[in-house]
C-alpha positions in Angstrom: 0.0 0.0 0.0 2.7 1.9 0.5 4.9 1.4 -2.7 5.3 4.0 -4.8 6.2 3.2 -8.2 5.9 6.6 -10.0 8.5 8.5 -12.3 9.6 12.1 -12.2 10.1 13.9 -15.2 10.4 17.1 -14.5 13.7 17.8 -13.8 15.0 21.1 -14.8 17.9 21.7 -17.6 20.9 21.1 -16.6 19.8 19.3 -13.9 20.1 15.3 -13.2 16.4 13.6 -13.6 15.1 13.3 -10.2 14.3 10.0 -8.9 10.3 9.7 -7.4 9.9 9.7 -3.6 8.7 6.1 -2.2 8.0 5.1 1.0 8.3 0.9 2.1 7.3 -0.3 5.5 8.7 -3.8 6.1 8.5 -5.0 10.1 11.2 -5.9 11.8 12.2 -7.3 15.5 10.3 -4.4 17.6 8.6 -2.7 15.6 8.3 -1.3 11.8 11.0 0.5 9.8 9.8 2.8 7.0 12.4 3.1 4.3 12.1 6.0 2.3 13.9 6.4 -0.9 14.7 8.5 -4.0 14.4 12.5 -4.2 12.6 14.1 -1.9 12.4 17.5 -3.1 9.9 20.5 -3.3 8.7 19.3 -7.1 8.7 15.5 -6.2 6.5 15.2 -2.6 3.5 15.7 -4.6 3.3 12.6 -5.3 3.7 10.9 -2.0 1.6 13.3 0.2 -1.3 10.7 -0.2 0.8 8.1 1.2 2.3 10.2 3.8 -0.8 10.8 5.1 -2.2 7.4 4.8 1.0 6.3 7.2 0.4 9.2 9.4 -3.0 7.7 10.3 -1.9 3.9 10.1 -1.3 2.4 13.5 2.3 1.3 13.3 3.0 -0.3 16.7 4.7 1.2 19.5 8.3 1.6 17.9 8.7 3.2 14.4 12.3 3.6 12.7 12.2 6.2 10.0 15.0 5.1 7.4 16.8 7.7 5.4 19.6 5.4 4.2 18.3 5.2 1.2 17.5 9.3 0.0 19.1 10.7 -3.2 18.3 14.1 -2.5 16.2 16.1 -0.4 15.3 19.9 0.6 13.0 21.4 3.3 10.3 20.8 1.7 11.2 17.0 1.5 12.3 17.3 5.8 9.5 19.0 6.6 7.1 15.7 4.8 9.4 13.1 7.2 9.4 15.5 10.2 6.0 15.7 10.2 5.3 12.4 9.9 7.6 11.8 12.5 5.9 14.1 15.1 2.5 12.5 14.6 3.7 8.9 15.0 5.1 10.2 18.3 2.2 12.1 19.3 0.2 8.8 19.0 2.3 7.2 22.1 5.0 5.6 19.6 8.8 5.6 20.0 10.1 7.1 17.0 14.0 6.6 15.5 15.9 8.0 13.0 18.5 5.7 10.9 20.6 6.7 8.2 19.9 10.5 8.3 23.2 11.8 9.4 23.8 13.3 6.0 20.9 15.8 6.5 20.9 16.3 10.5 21.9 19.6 9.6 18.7 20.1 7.2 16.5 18.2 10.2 17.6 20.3 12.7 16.8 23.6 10.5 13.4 22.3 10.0 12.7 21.3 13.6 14.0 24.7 14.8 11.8 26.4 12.5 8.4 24.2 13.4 9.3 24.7 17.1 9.1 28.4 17.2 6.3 30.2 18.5 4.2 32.0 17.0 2.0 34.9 18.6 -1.4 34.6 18.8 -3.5 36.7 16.6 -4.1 40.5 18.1 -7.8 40.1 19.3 -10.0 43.0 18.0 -10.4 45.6 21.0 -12.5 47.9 19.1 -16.1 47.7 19.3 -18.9 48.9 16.5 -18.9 51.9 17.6 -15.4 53.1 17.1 -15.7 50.7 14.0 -18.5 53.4 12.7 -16.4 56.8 13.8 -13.6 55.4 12.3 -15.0 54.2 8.7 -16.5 58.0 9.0 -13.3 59.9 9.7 -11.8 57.6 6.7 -14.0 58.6 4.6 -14.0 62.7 5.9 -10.4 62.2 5.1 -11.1 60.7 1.7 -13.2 63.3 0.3 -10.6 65.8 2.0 -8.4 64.4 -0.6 -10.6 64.7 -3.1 -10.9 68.1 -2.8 -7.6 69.3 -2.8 -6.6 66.7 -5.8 -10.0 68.6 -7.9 -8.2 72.2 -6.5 -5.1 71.5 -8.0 -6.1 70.3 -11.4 -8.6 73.8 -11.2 -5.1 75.7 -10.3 -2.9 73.9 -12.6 -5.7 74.8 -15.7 -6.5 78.7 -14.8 -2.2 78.3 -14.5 -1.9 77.4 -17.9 -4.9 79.5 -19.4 -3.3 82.7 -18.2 0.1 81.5 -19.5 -1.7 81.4 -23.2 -3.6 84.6 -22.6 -0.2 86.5 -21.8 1.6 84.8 -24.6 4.5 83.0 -22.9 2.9 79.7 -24.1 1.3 78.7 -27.6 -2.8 78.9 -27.3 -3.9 75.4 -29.3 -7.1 76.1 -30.5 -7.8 73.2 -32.5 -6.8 70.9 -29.8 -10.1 72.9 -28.0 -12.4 72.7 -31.0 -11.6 69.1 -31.7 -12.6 68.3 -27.9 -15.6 70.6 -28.6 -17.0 68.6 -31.4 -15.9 65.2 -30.0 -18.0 66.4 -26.5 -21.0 68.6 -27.9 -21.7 68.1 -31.9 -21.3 64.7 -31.5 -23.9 64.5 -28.4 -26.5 66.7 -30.0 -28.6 63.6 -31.2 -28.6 61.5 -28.3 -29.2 64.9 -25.8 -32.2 65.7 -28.1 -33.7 62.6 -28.2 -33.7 62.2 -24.6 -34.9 65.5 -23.8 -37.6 65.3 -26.2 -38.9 62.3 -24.4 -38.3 63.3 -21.1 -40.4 67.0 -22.0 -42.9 64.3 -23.7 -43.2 62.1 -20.5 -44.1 65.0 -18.2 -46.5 66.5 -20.5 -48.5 63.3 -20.9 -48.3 62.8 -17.3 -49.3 66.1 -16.2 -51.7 66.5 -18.6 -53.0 63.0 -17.0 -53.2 64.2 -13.3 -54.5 68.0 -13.9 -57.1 66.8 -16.3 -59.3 65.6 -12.9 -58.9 69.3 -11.9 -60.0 71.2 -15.3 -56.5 72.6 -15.0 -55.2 70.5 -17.8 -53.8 74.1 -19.7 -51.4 74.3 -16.5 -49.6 71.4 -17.9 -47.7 74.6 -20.1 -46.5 75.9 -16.9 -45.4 72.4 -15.3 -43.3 71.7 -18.1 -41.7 75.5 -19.1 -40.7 75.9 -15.7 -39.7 72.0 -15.0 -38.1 71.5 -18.3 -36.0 75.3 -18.6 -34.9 75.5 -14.7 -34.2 71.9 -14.0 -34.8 68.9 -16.0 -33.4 70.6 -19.1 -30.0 71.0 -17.9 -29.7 68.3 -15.2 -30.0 65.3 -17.7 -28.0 66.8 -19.6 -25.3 66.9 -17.6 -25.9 63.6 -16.7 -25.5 62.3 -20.0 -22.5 64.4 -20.3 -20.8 63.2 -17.0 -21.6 59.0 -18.4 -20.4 59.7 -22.1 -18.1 62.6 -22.1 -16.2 62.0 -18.4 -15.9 58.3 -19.2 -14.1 58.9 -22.2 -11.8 61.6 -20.8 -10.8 59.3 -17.9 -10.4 56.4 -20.2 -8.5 58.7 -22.1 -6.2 60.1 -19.5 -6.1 56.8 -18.0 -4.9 54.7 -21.3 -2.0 57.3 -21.1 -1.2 56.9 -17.8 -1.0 53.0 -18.4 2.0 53.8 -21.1 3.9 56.5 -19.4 2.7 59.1 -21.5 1.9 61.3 -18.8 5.3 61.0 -17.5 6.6 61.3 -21.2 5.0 64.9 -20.8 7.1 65.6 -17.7 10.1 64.1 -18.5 9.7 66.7 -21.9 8.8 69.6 -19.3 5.3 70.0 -20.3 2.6 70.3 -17.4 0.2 67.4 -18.4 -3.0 69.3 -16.9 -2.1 71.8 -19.4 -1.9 69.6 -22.3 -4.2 66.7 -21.4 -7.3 68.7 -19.1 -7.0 72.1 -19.7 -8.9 71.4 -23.0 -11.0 69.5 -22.3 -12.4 71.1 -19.7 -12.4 74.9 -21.2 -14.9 72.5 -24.2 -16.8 71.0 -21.6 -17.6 74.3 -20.1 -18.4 75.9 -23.3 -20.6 73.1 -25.0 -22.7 72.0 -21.8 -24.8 75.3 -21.2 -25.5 74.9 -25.2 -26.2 71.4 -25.3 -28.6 72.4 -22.2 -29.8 75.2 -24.3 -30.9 72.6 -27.1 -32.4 69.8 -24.4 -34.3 72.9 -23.6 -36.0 73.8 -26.6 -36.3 69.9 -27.8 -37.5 69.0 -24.3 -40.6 72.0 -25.0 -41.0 70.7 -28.7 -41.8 67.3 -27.3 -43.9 68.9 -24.8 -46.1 70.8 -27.3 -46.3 67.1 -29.6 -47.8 65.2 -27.0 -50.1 68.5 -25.6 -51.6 68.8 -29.2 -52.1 65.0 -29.6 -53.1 64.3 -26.2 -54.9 67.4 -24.9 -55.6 69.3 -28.1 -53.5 72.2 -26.9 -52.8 73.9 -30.4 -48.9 74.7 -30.6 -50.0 78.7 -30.6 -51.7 78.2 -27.0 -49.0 76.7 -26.2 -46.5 79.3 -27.3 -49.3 81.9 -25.6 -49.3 80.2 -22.1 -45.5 79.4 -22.1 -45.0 83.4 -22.7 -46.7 84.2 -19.6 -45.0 81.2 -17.4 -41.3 82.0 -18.1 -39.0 84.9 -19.0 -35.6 85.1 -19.5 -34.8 84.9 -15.9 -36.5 81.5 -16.0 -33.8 80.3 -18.7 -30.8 82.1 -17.2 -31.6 80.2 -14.2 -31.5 76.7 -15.6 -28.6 77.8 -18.0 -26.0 79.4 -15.2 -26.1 75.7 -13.6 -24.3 74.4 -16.7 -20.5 75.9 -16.5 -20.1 74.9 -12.7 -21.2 71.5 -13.5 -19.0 71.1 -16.4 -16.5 72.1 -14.5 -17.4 69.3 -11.7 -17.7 66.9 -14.6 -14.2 67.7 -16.2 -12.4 67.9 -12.8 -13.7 64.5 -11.9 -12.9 62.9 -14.9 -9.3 64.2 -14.8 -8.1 63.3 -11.8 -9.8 59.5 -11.7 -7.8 59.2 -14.9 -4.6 60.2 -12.9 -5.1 58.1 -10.4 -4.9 55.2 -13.0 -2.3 52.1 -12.3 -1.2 49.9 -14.2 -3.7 46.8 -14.8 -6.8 46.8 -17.1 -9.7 46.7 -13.9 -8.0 49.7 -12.4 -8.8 51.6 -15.3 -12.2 50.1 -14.9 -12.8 51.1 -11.5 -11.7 54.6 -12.0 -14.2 55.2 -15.1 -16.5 53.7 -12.7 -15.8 56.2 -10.1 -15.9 58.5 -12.4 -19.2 58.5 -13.5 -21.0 57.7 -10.0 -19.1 60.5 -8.5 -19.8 63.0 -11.7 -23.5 62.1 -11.2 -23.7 62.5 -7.6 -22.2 65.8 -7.6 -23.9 67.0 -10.6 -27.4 66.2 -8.6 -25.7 67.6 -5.1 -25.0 71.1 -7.2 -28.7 71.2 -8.4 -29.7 71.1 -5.2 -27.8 73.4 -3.8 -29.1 75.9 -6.4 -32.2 74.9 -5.8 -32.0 75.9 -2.6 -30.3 78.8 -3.4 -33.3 80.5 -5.7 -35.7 79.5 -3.0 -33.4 81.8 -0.2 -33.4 84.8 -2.4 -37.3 84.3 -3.7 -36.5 83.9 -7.1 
């Protein structure tokens, strides 16, 4: 049972083939002797390790001799097998010997000293929930602290390099600006209008649904002027703006960082926020209030479909209402949202894409970031606006 006829052939080049590990137990006058034979090194006990155990569980009388007469070649890894088999023999009440192993009493000894050392317990947790929760919250405080002055810098390091171009003392790139302006807003005209014009769909259907048990169904103009113009209008679209344009600049920016192109630009002595952000986000700031300009107008086109179809609210009536429900303060107010939340977007998107490593799903993860923090704050500014108009009445 204990015979182990196996070949090794995986010895190394240059190396003599290694002979497979076997294991005989034979009795002899008082007790059994287990011979062990050929290489017992870290490649080779794999194949024994079955039979190791099977003898470390066998009950092998009160007097074991471990025979190592007959061993090529053996490591730790090959010690550490027979010592451990040793110990457990012995732990079972048995007399354990060794014969033939003064070759490797030196490699014994190592092992034995190493299995004999103590080891400290694990440190038992002395904190309790409670300092669990403060502590995740002052991580986190810290975090966002981070956050904060990583977005300040990029914001520095662009007005830096803007006002270098306005004086002169570097070259202004405009095309690198207008390529980044078609890429972020000509190109996301379709898909903005298209959504808005749903969106201002959906809310005049609905409203038009709800007021209609009032006789108010005409106030379905002012629901969706005011809705659409102050905060629909330009919060979706920033939201689309922050999942399609900040992914892309992050992926961007962090594809670059991935090959050492941003420290290419260092190593050349330009500032990478100029090259890389600062045009991105001077594009971003100027296509945003005019793509929210456009989901406002598409957003009011769908409205005054779905009003004629569904209410029989004539385009002109609607015009006619809509006059009296909004002015131009109405649109200013929805529209001066849209550069501070570009901005938000842009300075996001930039530095998740610097903090980009090395591997494919850390490029991942930061887009992800990227896109749930963009959104969050985007919805956080609103709000603050929000309640900003309501402070000063307007």
């Amino acid at each position: 049972m204990l015979d182990i006829a196996k070949t090794d052939d995986r010895s190394g080049k240059g190396e003599p083939e290694s002979a497979a590990p076997a294991v005989e137990a034979e009795k002899a006058k008082g007790g059994v002797v287990l011979r062990f034979s050929g290489d017992w090194l870290a490649r080779t006990i794999g194949s024994v390790e079955d039979v190791m155990e099977e003898t470390r569980k066998a009950d092998l009388g009160k007097t074991v001799t471990i025979d190592c007469s007959a061993i090529g070649r053996m490591d730790t890894s090959g010690a550490y097998l027979i010592e451990r088999l040793a110990r457990s023999l012995g732990e079972k009440g048995g007399e354990v010997s060794f014969d033939g192993a003064e070759n490797d009493q030196t490699l014994f000894e190592a092992v034995r000293k190493a299995i004999d050392v103590k080891r400290s317990p694990p440190a038992k947790k002395t904190t309790s929930a409670v300092t669990d929760f403060v502590a995740a919250i002052g991580e986190n405080v810290v975090a966002v602290g981070r956050e904060i002055v990583v977005g300040l810098n990029i914001v520095g390091s662009a007005l830096y390099g803007a006002g270098r171009r306005m004086t002169g003392q570097t070259q202004l790139r405009p095309a690198a600006i207008v390529s980044q302006m078609d890429r972020m807003g000509v190109r996301a005209v379709p898909i903005i209008s298209l959504m808005s014009f749903l969106i201002g769909a959906i809310i005049a259907q609905q409203g038009a649904f709800q007021l209609r048990n009032f006789g108010a169904e005409i106030f379905v103009v002012d629901l969706v002027g005011i809705l659409q113009i102050r905060e629909i209008g330009v919060l979706l679209t920033a939201i689309m703006i922050a999942g399609r344009s900040g992914s892309a600049i992050t992926a961007e920016i962090g594809s670059m960082k991935m090959r050492e192109e941003v420290d290419a630009l260092q190593v050349i002595g330009l500032n990478p926020i100029g090259v890389l952000v600062f045009p991105r986000l001077l594009a971003l700031t100027i296509v945003l209030p005019l793509l929210a300009f456009i989901a406002d107008i598409t957003g009011l086109l769908g409205a005054i479909t779905v009003t004629w179809m569904y209410s029989g609210i004539t385009p002109e009536a609607f015009l006619t209402r809509l006059r009296g429900a909004i002015d131009v303060g109405t649109v200013f107010a929805g529209l001066i949202k849209a550069p501070f939340m570009a901005i938000i977007i842009g300075v996001v998107a930039a530095s998740e894409g610097m903090k980009v490593g090395g591997s494919a799903e850390s490029l991942g993860q930061h887009v992800t970031a990227s896109v749930v923090k963009s959104i969050f704050l985007v919805i956080l500014v609103d709000g603050i606006f929000a309640i900003f108009y309501a402070a000063i009445g307007y």
